[in-house]
C-alpha positions as CSV (number, residue, x, y, z in Angstrom):
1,X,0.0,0.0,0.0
2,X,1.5,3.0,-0.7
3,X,2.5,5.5,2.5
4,X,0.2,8.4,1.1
5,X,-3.1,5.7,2.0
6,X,-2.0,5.1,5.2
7,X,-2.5,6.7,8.3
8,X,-0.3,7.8,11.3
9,X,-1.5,7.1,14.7
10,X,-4.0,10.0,15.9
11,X,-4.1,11.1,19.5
12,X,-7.1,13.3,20.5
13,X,-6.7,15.4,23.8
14,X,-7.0,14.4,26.7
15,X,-8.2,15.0,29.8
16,X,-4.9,16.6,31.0
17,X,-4.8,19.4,28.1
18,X,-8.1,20.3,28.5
19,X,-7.0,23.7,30.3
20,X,-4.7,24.0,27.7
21,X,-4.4,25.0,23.8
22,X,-1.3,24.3,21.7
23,X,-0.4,27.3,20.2
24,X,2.1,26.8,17.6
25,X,2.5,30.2,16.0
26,X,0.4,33.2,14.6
27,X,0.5,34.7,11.2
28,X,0.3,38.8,12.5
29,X,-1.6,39.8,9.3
30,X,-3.8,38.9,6.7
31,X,-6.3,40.2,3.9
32,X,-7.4,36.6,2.7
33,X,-8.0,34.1,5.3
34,X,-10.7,36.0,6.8
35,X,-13.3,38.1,4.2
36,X,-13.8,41.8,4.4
37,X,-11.5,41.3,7.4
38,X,-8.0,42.3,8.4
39,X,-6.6,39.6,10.5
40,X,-4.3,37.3,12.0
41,X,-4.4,33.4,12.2
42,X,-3.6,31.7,15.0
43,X,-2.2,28.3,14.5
44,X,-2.8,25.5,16.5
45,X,-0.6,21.8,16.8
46,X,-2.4,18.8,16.3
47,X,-5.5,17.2,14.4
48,X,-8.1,14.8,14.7
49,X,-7.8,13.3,11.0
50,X,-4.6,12.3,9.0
51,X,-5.3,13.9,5.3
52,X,-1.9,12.6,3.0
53,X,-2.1,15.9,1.2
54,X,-1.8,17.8,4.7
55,X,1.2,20.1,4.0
56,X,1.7,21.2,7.4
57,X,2.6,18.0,9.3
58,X,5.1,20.3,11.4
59,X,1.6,21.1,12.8
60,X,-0.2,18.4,12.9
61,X,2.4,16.1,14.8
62,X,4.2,19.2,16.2
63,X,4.1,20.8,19.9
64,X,2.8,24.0,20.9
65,X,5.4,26.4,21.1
66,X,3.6,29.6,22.2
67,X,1.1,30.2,25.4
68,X,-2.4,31.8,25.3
69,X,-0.3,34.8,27.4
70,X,1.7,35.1,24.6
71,X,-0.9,35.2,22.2
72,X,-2.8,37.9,24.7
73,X,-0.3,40.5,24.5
74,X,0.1,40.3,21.0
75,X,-3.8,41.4,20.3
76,X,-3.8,43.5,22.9
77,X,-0.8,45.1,20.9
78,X,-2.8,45.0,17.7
79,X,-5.9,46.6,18.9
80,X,-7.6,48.6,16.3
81,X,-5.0,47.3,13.8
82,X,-7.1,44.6,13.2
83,X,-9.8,43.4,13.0
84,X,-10.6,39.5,13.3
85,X,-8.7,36.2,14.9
86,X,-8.7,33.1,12.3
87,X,-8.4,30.1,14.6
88,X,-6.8,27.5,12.4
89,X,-4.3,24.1,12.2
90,X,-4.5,21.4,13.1
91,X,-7.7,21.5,14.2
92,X,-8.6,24.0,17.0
93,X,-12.0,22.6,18.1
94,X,-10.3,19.5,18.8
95,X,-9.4,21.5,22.6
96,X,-12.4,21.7,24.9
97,X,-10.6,25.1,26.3
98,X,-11.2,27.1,22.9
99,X,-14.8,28.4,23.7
100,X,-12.7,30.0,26.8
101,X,-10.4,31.6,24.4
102,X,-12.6,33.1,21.8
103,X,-15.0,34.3,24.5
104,X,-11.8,36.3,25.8
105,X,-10.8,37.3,22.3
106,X,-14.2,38.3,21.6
107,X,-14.4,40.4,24.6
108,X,-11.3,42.8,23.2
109,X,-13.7,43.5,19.9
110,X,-12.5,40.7,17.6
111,X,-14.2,38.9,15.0
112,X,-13.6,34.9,15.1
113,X,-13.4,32.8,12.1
114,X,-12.9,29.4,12.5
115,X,-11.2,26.5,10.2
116,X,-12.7,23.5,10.7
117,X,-13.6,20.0,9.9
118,X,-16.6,19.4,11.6
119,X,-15.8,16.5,13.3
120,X,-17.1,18.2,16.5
121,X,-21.0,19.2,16.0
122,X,-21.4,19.4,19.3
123,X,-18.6,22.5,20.1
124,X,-20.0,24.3,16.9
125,X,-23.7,23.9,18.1
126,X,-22.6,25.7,21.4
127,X,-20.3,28.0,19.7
128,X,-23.3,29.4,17.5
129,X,-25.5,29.4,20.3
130,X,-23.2,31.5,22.8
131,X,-22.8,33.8,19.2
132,X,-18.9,32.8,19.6
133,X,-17.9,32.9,16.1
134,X,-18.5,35.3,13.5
135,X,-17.4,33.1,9.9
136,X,-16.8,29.4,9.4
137,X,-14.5,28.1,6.8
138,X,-15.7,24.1,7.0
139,X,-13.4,21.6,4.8
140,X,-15.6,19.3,2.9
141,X,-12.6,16.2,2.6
142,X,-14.2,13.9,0.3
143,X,-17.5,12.1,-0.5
144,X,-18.5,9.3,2.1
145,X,-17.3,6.9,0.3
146,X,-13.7,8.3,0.4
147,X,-13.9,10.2,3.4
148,X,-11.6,7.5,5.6
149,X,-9.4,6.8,2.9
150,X,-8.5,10.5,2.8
151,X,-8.9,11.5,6.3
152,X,-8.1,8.3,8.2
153,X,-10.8,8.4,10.2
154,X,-14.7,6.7,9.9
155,X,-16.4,9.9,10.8
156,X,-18.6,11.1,8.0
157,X,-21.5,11.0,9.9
158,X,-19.7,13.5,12.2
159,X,-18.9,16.0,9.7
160,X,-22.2,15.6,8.2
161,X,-24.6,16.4,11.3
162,X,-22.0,19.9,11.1
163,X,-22.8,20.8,7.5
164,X,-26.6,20.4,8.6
165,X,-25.9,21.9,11.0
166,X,-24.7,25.0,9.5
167,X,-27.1,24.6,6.2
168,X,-30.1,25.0,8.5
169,X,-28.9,28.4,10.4
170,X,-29.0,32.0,9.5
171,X,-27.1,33.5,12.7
172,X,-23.1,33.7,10.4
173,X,-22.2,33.1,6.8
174,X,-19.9,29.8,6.3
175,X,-18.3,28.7,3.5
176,X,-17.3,24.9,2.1
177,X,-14.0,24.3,0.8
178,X,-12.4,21.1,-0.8
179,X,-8.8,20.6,-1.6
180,X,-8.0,18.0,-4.5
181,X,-5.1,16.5,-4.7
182,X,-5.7,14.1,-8.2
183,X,-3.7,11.5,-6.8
184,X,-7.0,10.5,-4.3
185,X,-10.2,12.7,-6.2
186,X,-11.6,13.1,-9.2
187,X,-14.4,15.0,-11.2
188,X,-16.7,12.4,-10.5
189,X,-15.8,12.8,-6.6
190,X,-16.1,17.2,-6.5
191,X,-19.5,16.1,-8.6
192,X,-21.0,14.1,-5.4
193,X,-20.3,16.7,-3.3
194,X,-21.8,19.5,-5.3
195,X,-25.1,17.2,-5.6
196,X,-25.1,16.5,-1.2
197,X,-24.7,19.8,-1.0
198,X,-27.8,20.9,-3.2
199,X,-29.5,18.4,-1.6
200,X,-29.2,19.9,1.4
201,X,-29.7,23.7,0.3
202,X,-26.7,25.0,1.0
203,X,-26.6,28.5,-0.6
204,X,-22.9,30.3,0.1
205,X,-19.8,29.8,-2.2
206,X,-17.6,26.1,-2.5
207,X,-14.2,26.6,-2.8
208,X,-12.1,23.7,-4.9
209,X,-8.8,24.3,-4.2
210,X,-5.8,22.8,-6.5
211,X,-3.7,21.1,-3.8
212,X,-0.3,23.1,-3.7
213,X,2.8,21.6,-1.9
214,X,4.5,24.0,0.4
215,X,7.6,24.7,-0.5
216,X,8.8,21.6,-1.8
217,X,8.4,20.1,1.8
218,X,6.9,16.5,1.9
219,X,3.1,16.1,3.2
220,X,1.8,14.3,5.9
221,X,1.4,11.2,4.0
222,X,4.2,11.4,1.7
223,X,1.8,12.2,-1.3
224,X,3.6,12.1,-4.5
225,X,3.3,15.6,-6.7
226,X,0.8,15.3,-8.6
227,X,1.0,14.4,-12.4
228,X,-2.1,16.1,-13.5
229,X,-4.3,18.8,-12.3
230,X,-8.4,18.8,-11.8
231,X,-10.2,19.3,-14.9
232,X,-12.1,22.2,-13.6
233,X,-14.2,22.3,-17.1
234,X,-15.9,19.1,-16.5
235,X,-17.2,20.6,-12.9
236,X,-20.9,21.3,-13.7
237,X,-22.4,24.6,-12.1
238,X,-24.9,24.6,-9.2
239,X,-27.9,25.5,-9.4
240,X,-27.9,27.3,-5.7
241,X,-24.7,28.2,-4.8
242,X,-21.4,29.7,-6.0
243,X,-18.2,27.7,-7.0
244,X,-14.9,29.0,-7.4
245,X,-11.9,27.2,-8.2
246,X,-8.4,28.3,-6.5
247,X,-4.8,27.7,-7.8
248,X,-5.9,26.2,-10.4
């Protein structure tokens, strides 16, 4: 089997680091991460899934190297410089602490977006409810029928309670993003997910993104480069929703 369908062993917090969030660095400005937003994002070590195209497994497997403190006096610092927090990864909702840390952040006049996804329903149900985050970026990894081959995990039905969950409120605008990597999707795979999500009414903009290796630096699963890219021109349009293709 080659390394790029297998997984590495994935550790989900524990009880121990539940007062804690591992912080591995922060990007101090943006203008594309977060729409109609300055920003900066906020990276965070670790992740519940194990997606071969991943092209920060410094992140994913790394250790935090910077403290909530740390992270504190930097926006404190940036007050009125900018003007949201993107809470990316890893996986940030994977830490039980987080709806702490937004509700702090959102107490100095921050907007949060949050990258996620979706394998916890149950912290983005309370998140909407408490009015915690302001714009959700939610990866869309692959059909069901590829989703553990991709992400290494047998959680579709997790992800999918989020996208309803998201699909059937009104309270913050989310997008749906999918990176393809040719070596594991095809058109026939971007085409399934275009007809779940018409099927259930999803109305903002899906994002297919060209996978794009950082840097020459190998992903998490090895994946070779790719010898092809999508063809974007046999991607039918939706009838209720927006698609745009990036890096392609």
């Amino acid at each position: 089997m080659p390394s790029y369908l297998t997984t590495n062993k994935i550790t989900e917090p524990s009880c121990s680091q539940a007062g804690t969030l591992p912080i591995y660095s922060v990007t101090p400005f943006t203008m594309l991460d977060f729409p109609d937003q300055t920003a900066c994002v906020i990276w965070f070590t670790g992740c519940n899934m194990r997606c071969g195209y991943c092209h920060n497994p410094q992140i994913v497997k790394g250790k935090g190297r910077g403290t909530v403190e740390d992270v504190m006096k930097f926006l404190h610092k940036r007050l009125g410089l900018l003007d949201g927090v993107v809470l990316s990864g890893g996986e940030a909702s994977s830490y039980p602490a987080l709806g702490e840390f937004i509700q702090t952040i959102k107490a100095l006049g921050y907007a949060i977006k949050l990258d996620t996804n979706g394998l916890r329903p149950d912290m983005i149900r309370e998140f909407l409810e408490k009015g915690f985050l302001d714009y959700i970026a939610l990866d869309y990894k692959a059909p069901s029928h590829k989703f553990k081959k991709i992400t290494g995990v047998e959680k579709f039905e997790k992800f999918s309670e989020t996208l309803d969950l998201l699909c059937h409120q009104s309270r913050i605008p989310f997008e749906v993003r999918t990176t393809v990597h040719t070596g594991l999707m095809n058109v026939g795979d971007i085409v399934e997910i275009i007809n779940d999500l018409e099927l259930r009414k999803y109305e903002g903009t899906y994002s297919i993104q060209n996978f794009r290796a950082d840097n020459g630096r190998p992903t998490l699963g090895l994946l070779p480069p790719q010898t092809r890219t999508l063809d974007i021109k046999a991607i039918p349009k939706a009838r209720n929703f927006d698609i745009q293709f990036r890096n392609f």
